[in-house]
C-alpha positions as CSV (number, residue, x, y, z in Angstrom):
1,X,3.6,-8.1,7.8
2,X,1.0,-7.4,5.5
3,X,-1.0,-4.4,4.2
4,X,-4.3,-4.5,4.4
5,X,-6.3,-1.7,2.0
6,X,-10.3,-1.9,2.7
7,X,-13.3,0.3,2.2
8,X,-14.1,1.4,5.7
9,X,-16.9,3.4,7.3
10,X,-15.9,7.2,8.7
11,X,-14.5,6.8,12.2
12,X,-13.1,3.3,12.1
13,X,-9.0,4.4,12.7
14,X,-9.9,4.2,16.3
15,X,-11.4,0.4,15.6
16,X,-8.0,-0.1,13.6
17,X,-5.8,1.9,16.6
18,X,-7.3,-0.4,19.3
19,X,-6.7,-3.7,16.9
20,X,-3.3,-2.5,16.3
21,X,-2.7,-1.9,19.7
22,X,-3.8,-5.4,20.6
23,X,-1.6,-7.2,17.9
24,X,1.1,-5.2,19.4
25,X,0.7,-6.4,22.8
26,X,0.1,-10.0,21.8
27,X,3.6,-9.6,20.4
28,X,2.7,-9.9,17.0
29,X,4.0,-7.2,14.7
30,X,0.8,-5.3,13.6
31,X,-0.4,-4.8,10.1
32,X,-0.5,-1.9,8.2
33,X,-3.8,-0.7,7.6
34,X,-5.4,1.5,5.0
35,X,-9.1,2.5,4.6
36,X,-11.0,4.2,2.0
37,X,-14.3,5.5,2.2
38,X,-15.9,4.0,-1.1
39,X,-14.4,0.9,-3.5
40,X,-14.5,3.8,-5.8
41,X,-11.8,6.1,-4.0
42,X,-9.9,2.9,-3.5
43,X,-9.4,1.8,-7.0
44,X,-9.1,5.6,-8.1
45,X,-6.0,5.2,-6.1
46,X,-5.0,1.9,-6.5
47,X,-4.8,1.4,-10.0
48,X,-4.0,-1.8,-12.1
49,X,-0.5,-0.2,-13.1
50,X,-0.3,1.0,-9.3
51,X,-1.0,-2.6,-8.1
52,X,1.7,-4.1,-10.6
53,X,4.4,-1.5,-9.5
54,X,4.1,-3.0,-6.2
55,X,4.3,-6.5,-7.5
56,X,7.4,-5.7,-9.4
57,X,8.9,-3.8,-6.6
58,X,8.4,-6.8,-4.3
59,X,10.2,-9.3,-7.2
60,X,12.9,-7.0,-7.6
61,X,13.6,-5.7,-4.2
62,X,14.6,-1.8,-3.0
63,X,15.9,-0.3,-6.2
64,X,15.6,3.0,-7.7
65,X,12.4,4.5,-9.7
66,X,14.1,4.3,-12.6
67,X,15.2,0.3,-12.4
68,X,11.9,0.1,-11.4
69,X,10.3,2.2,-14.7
70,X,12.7,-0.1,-16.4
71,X,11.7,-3.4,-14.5
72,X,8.1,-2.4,-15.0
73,X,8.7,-1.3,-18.9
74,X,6.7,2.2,-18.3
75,X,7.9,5.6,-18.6
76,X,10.2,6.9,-15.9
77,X,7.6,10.0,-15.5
78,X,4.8,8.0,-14.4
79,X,6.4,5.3,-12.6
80,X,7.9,8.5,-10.5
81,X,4.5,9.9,-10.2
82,X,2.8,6.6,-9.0
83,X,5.6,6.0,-6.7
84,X,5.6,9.1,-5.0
85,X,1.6,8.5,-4.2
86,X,2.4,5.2,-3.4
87,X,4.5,7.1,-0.5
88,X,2.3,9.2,0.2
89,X,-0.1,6.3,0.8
90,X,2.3,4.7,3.2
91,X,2.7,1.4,0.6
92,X,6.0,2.4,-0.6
93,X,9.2,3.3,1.6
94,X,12.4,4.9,1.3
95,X,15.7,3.0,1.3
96,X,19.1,4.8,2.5
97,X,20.2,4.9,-0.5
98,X,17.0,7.0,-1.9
99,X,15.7,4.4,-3.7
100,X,12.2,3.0,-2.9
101,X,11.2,-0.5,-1.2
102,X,7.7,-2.2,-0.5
103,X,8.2,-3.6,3.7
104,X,5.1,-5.8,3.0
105,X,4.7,-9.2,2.5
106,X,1.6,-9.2,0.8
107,X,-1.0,-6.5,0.3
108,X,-5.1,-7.9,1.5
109,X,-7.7,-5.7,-0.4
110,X,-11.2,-6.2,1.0
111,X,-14.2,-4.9,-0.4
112,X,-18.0,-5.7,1.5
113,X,-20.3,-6.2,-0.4
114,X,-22.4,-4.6,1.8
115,X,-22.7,-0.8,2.2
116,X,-20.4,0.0,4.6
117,X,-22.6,2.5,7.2
């Protein structure tokens, strides 16, 4: 399963419910989706070091924040503070043992180049 993180015009969750819904009854386990309204308010919230976090989580598997501040070599503070909106944006998950875990394969960004209407 992949994520797939994309500027998206207002309304479109119900496009992305029904696509969803489609994949699901095709069988195929459906892909996580995540829309932003500008390439701005993406990249505002998908920074670089956000971005590498994820990579390094992936490499290294479910861990704690701080083996993954370590892994990373950043500060424990803001490696805790991008992890917990990487939660909050659904890109991050929580393991039993509390630590933290990425469930995606790969993450797609798509940006048009076109304004979206």
């Amino acid at each position: 399963m992949k994520a797939i993180i994309e500027v998206a015009r207002r309304g479109s969750v119900f496009d992305v419910a029904r696509r969803q819904v489609e994949q699901a009854r095709r069988g195929r386990p459906a892909d996580f989706r995540l829309g932003f309204e500008s390439a701005r308010a993406l990249f505002a919230e998908l920074t670089p070091a956000r971005l590498d976090l994820l990579e390094t989580l992936r490499s290294v598997g479910p861990c704690s924040v701080y083996a993954l501040a370590k892994a990373a070599a950043r500060n424990y503070s803001n490696v805790h503070s991008d992890v917990a909106r990487l939660e909050e944006l659904g890109l991050v998950e929580r393991v039993e043992d509390g630590g933290v875990s990425v469930p995606f394969d790969a993450v797609e960004i798509r940006v048009p180049l076109a304004r979206v209407a």
